[in-house]
C-alpha positions, 0 to 999 in steps of 0.5 A, spaced: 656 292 615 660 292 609 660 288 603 664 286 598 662 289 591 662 286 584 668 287 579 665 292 575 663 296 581 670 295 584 674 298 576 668 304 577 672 305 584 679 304 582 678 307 574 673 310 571 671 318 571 665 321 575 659 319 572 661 313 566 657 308 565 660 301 567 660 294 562 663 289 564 671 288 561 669 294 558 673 301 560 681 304 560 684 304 567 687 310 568 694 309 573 693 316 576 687 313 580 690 306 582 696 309 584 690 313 588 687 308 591 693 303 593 699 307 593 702 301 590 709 303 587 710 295 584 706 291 579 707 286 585 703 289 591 709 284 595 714 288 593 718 292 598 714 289 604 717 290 610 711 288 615 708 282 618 705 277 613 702 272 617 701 271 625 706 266 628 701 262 633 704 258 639 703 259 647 707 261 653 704 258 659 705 250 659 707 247 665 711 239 665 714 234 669 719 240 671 713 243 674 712 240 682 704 240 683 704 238 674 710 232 678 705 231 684 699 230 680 703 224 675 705 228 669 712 225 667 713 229 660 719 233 662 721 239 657 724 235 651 718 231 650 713 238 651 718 242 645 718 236 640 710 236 641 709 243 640 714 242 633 708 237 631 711 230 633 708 225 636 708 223 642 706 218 648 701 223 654 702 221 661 696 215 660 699 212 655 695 215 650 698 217 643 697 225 642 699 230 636 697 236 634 693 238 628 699 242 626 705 244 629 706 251 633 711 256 630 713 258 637 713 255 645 715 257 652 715 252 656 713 256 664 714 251 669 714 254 676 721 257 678 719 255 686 722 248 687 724 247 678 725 240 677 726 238 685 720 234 686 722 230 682 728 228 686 722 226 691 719 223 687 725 217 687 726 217 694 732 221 694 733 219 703 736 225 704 729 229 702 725 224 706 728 225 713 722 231 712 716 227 715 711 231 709 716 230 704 715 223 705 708 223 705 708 226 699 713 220 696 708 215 697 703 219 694 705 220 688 708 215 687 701 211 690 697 215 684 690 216 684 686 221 688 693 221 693 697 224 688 691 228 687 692 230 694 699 231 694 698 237 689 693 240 692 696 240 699 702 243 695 699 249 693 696 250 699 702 250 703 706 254 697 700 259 698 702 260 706 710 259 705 710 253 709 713 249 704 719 244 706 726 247 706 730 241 702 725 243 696 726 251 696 734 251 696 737 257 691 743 252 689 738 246 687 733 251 683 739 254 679 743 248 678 735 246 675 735 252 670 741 252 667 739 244 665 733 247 663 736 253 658 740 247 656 734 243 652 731 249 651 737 251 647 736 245 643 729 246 640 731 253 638 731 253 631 731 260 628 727 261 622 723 254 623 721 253 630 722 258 636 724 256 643 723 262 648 725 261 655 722 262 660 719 261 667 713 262 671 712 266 678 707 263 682 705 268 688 698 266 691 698 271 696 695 271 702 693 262 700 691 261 693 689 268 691 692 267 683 698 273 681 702 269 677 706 272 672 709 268 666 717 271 665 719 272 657 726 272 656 729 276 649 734 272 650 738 266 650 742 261 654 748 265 654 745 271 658 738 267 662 742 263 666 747 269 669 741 271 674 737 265 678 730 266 677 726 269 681 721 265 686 716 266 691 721 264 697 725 271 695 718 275 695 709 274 693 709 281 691 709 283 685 712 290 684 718 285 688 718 281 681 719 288 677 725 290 681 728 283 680 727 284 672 730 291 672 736 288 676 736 283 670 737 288 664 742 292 669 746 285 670 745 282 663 744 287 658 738 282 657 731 283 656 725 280 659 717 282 660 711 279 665 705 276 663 699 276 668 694 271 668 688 268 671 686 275 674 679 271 675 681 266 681 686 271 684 680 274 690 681 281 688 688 282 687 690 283 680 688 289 678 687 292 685 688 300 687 693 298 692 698 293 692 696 285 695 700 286 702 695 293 702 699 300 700 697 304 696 699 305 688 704 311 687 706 313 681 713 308 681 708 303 682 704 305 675 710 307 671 714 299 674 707 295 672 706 299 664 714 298 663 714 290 665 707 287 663 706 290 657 701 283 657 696 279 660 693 273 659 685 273 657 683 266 657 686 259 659 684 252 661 681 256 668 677 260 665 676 267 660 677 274 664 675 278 658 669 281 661 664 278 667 656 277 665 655 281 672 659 287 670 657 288 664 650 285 663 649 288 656 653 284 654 650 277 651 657 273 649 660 275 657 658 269 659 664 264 656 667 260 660 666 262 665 670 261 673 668 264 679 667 259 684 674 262 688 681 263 687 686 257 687 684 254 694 677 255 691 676 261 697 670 263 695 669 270 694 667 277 697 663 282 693 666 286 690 672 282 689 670 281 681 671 288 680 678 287 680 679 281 676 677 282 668 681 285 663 675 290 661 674 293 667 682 293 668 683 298 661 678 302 663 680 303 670 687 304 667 685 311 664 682 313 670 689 312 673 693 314 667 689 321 668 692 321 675 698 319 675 700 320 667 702 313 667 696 308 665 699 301 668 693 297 665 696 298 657 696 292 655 695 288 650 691 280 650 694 273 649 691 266 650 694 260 654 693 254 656 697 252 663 695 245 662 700 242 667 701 235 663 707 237 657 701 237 653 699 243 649 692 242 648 687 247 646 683 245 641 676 241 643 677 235 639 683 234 641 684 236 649 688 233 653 686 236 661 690 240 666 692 235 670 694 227 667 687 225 671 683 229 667 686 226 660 681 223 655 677 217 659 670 216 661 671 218 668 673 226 667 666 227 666 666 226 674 672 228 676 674 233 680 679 238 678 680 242 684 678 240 690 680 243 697 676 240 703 669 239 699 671 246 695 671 243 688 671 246 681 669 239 675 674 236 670 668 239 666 668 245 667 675 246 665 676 249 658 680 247 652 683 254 651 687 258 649 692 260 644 697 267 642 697 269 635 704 274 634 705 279 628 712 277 627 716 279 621 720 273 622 720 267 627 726 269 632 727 269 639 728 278 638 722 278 633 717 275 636 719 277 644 718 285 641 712 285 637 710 281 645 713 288 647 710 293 642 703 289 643 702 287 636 698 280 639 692 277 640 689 271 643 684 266 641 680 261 645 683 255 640 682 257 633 688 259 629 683 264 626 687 270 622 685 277 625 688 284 622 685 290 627 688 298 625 686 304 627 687 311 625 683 317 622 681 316 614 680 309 613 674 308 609 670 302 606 674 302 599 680 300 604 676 293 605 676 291 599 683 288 596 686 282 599 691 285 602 689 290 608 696 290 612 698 294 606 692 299 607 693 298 614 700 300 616 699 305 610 694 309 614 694 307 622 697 303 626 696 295 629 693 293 634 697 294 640 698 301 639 695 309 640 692 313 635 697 318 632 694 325 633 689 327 628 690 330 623 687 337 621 679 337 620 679 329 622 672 328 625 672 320 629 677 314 628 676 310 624 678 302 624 680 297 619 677 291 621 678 283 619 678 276 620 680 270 616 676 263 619 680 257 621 679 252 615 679 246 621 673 250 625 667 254 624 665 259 620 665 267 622 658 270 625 661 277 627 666 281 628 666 286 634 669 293 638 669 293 644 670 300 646 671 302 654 673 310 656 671 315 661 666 320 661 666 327 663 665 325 670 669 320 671 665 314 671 667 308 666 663 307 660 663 301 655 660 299 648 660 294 644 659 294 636 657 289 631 661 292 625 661 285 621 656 280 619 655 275 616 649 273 612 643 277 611 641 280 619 639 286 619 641 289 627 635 293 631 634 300 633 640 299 640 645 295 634 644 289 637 644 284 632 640 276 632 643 269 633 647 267 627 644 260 628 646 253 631 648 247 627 650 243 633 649 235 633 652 235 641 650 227 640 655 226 635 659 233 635 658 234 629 657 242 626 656 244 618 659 250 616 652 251 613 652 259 616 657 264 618 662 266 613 669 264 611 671 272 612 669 278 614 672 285 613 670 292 614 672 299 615 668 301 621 667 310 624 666 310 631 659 314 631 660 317 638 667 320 638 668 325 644 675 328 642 676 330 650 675 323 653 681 318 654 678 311 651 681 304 647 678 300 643 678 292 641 676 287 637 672 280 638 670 276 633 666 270 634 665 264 631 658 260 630 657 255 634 661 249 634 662 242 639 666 244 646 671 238 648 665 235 653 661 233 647 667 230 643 668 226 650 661 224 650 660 221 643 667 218 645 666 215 651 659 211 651 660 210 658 662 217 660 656 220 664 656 228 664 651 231 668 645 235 666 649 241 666 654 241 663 657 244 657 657 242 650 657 247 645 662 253 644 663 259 641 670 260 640 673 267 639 679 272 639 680 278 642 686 283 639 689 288 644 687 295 644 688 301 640 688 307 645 686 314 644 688 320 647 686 327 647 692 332 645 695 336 651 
């Protein structure tokens, strides 16, 4: 690990010959070794900055009142009130309670499903004309009765929505469209350049075959004038995703538009998501992975439904895999097959996609990372003393430390086993639809579990442990490699290994840093996938053993009060890190995790909360948050 040397050691490096002695205030600097060491034209080392400064933190997957299943399930926060929250004011949740965040977003997308958008609502009122429709009517009484039989209504919704068999008053084409111009329309309202940024956007919501998770949030780099030129598409039109794909070329063709799709929840999608051939069973062909790494530049590693990083069973080395973790089933909570795990993490899908760039010259699995919550109540809500569910039964009160989050015919997932997660984080230069939308495409994003921690990751071919020690590492960064997101330049003559220039800056309302990580994944000479993690910056005096691993950093958790002390950890870290086993002929990648120490998760906050609350004896109540930056890539010339 790298530290941080004194300030006589910092002017030997910057100022003084080989071989002088160094005191203290003492010595000429020489402008020739500065200029050397930081390249800096400008007495200001701001001046004539031309890359992102700091991220812009917000998210692109929440669901309102607009949402059906959000509707049925007793969520009555539209859109407007759903923005003015996410801008930091205070507002009332669907129980009533008063709800704010710590501090505004910078960004939003409100991504209600495009099936049904805004319709339930109408059945909610008892519009007649709906309720000749014998479910319809069923569900009109059930929503409006509440409790367990709206709960009912939500789950029968999805069910249905999985099998289209959805009532034909509620997928009319002509309704939808009428909806989506209503809502670009206070989409457009919120969007304040420069202050506020209002995409707009939608959710796909395909649960193929009945429940199995291929959902896609769909970003718009535009605004109202353009958005409302197509109707959006729905899994009435088709629950295929390369189907989605031609419906966003067909976008661009008509608008001059553009837009991307994120992915999400690849954990509950049986299978699915990163599957070898598409969902109705034909197999991938080159069209197929050129479509995918064009439109999907994205995917969503961690929501409230769990963290598809990486499964403990598929990387057993791996002592931080097992984090909020969801694998009951998939959305119907249909259990699942062996085998199917294999298709659902984000680690294994990017080592996959070099094995499919290698035959197909396209990687259709490029993508960066980002967090989200889907929380389906208007509320963001990703913080863990701050966490307002999924669903407005599992809102703050004593009974969610029971309740059940899903629950289809006795195939139940708990309210506690939800987490509050996650959130994006985007190195924009400036907070606008267009900047924000490119740096999504160009994937220069990362996700966190929560925390708004800044995290910088660059890699290229010559940074060296001198670079990690000013205070401004984009300077450095930009100068000498390229950000998360991108694909290593080609090495330069006699370069030996990439090198990465690695840092993070704690969140001043959460805990301390315990490590920052790499997370490499390539494929060997006989094709098989591999993986490895290195511990690349600590903090305090651990020490790793002979295999890299490094001790706990320890745990300061009060669970019966949910109370921490930042009393170990660090409030940064940074490094320059080589990689020490670098095969110049193998495709590889490389992504940064960073951990923090050990903090209260939302259930010890409700337990301290609520008196009354009994969580069983299996519940979890600590948590280490994190970050996962999107990868840099290597690829071998020729």
């Amino acid at each position: 690990m790298f530290t941080r040397t004194s300030l006589a050691a910092t002017l030997t490096l910057l100022a003084l010959p080989a071989g002088a002695q160094v005191t203290t205030d003492a010595g000429t600097i020489d402008p020739a070794r500065i200029e050397r060491f930081f390249n800096q034209k400008h007495y200001s080392p701001y001046a004539g900055r031309n890359y992102p400064s700091r991220p812009l933190w917000g998210e692109i997957h929440l669901h309102t009142s607009w949402s059906p299943d959000a509707l049925a399930g007793g969520t009555r926060i539209g859109p407007d009130d759903a923005l003015r929250y996410a801008k930091g004011e205070e507002i009332t949740s669907n129980t009533g309670q008063k709800v704010r965040l710590s501090s505004p977003y910078d960004f939003m997308m409100v991504a209600d499903h495009s099936d049904s958008l805004g319709v339930m609502s109408n059945v909610l009122a008892g519009d007649p004309n709906l309720l000749t429709d014998p479910t319809l009517k069923q569900w009109n009484e059930g929503m409006n009765a509440g409790g367990e039989a709206a709960t009912a209504v939500v789950m029968e919704m999805i069910t249905l929505q999985g099998e289209g068999r959805l009532p034909a008053a509620v997928t009319d084409n002509d309704v939808q469209f009428d909806m989506w111009h209503k809502m670009t329309e206070i989409v457009e309202g919120h969007n304040d350049p420069g202050t506020f940024t209002a995409l707009i956007g939608y959710e796909w919501t395909s649960n193929y075959g009945g429940g199995n998770n291929l959902h896609r949030n769909v970003v718009y780099r535009d605004g109202k004038n353009k958005a409302d030129m197509v109707r959006p598409m729905t899994t009435y039109d088709s629950d295929i995703p390369n189907k989605l794909w031609d419906w966003m070329a067909a976008y661009e063709d008509t608008t001059g538009g553009k837009v991307l799709a994120v992915p999400h929840n690849g954990n509950l999608s049986n299978g699915l998501m990163f599957a070898p051939e598409t969902p109705d069973g034909q197999p991938i062909d080159e069209g197929w992975v050129e479509a995918r790494a064009r439109w999907e530049p994205l995917y969503e590693v961690s929501q409230s439904k769990g963290t598809s990083e990486q499964h403990p069973s598929l990387a057993p080395t791996d002592e931080f895999a097992n984090f909020e973790i969801w694998d009951k089933g998939n959305l119907n909570v249909v259990p699942k097959e062996p085998g199917m795990i294999d298709f659902e993490y984000a680690r294994e899908a990017l080592k996959r996609g070099l094995t499919l760039e290698e035959k197909f010259g396209t990687n259709p699995f490029k993508f960066g990372m980002v967090g989200s919550t889907d929380d389906h109540t208007g509320i963001s809500s990703a913080e863990e003393n701050n966490f307002f569910g999924k669903f407005p039964a599992s809102e703050p009160g004593p009974e969610r430390s029971d309740g059940n989050a899903f629950d289809f015919d006795g195939r139940t997932v708990k309210d506690w086993q939800l987490g509050a997660s996650g959130l994006m984080a985007v190195w924009a230069p400036e907070n606008s639809r267009t900047s924000i939308w490119d740096a999504m495409k160009r994937k220069e994003v990362y996700g966190t579990t929560g925390p708004r921690m800044l995290v910088r990751f660059f890699g290229g071919w010559d940074f060296v442990e001198a670079d990690a020690l000013g205070r401004n590492p984009g300077a450095v960064g930009y100068g000498k490699g390229v950000p998360m997101g991108g694909d290593l330049p080609p090495a330069s003559q006699g370069a030996g290994a990439p090198s990465f220039l690695v840092g993070a800056l704690k969140d001043p309302l959460s805990g301390n840093l315990d490590r920052i990580q790499i997370i490499k994944g390539w494929v060997d000479a006989a094709g098989a996938m591999q993986e490895k993690i290195y511990n690349v910056a600590w903090s305090g005096n651990r020490a790793p053993d002979a295999e890299g691993n490094l001790p706990l950093v320890g745990d300061t958790v009060d669970v019966a009060h949910a109370t921490w002390t930042n009393t170990i950890g660090a409030s940064e870290l940074i490094t320059a890190w080589t990689d020490p086993d670098f095969d110049p002929s193998l495709r590889a990648f490389y992504y940064a995790r960073v951990l923090e120490i050990p903090t209260p998760r939302w259930t010890a906050y409700d337990a301290a909360y609520f008196t009354q609350a009994d969580f069983p004896a299996d519940a979890t109540m600590k948590v280490i948050e994190r970050a996962y930056t999107s990868p840099i890539w290597y690829t071998p010339e020729g």
